[in-house]
PLY file of the C-alpha trace (Angstrom):
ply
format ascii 1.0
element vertex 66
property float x
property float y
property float z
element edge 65
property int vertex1
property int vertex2
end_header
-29.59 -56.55 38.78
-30.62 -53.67 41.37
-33.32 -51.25 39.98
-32.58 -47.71 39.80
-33.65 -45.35 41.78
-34.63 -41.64 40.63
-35.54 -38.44 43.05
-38.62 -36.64 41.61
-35.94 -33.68 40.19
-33.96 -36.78 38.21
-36.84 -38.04 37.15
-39.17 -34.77 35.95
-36.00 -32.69 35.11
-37.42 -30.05 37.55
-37.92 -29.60 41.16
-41.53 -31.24 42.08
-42.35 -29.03 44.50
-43.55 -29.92 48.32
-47.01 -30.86 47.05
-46.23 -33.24 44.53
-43.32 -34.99 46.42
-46.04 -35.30 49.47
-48.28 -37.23 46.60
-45.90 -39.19 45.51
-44.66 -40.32 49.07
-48.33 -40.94 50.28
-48.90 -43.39 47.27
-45.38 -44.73 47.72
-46.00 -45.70 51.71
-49.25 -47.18 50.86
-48.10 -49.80 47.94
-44.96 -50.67 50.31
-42.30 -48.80 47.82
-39.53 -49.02 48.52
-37.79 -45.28 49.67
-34.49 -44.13 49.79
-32.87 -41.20 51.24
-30.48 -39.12 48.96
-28.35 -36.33 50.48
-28.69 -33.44 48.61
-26.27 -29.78 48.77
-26.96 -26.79 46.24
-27.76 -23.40 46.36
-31.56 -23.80 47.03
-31.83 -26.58 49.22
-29.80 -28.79 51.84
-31.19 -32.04 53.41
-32.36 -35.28 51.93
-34.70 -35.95 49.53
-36.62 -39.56 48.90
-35.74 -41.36 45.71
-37.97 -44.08 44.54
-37.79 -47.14 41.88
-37.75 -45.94 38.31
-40.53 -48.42 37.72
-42.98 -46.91 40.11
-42.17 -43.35 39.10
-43.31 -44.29 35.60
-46.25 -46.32 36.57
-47.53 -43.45 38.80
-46.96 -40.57 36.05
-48.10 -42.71 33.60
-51.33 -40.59 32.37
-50.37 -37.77 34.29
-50.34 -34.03 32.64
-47.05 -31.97 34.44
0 1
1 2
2 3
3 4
4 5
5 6
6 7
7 8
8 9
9 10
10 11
11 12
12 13
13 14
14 15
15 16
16 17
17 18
18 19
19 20
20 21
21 22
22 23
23 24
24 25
25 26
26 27
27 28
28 29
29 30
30 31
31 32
32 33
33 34
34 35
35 36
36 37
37 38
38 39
39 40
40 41
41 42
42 43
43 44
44 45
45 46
46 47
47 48
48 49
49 50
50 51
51 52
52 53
53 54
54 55
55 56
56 57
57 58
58 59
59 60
60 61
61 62
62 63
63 64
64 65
């Protein structure tokens, strides 16, 4: 079974902002997470945004005050 994969505005139910997603990324690249790229087209922003493993999102947030 494939693990699911959330972007930071799926996950949070808000955008992260550039700071957080750079945090998030940073930690990701050094444990050897898995990223994927997500196309994304709306009114504020056009490009692709990383998604990472539900898993890690919730280990990394876990303790976490947002």
């Amino acid at each position: 079974m494939e693990e699911e994969f959330l972007t930071l505005y799926n996950y949070l139910d808000k955008a992260a902002g550039r700071e957080l997603g750079k945090m998030v990324c940073t930690e990701a690249v050094k444990l050897k997470e898995p990223i994927r790229e997500i196309p994304v087209s709306n009114s504020k922003y056009e490009g692709n945004v990383h998604a990472y493993r539900k898993t890690f999102l919730e280990n990394y947030f876990k303790g976490l005050k947002l």
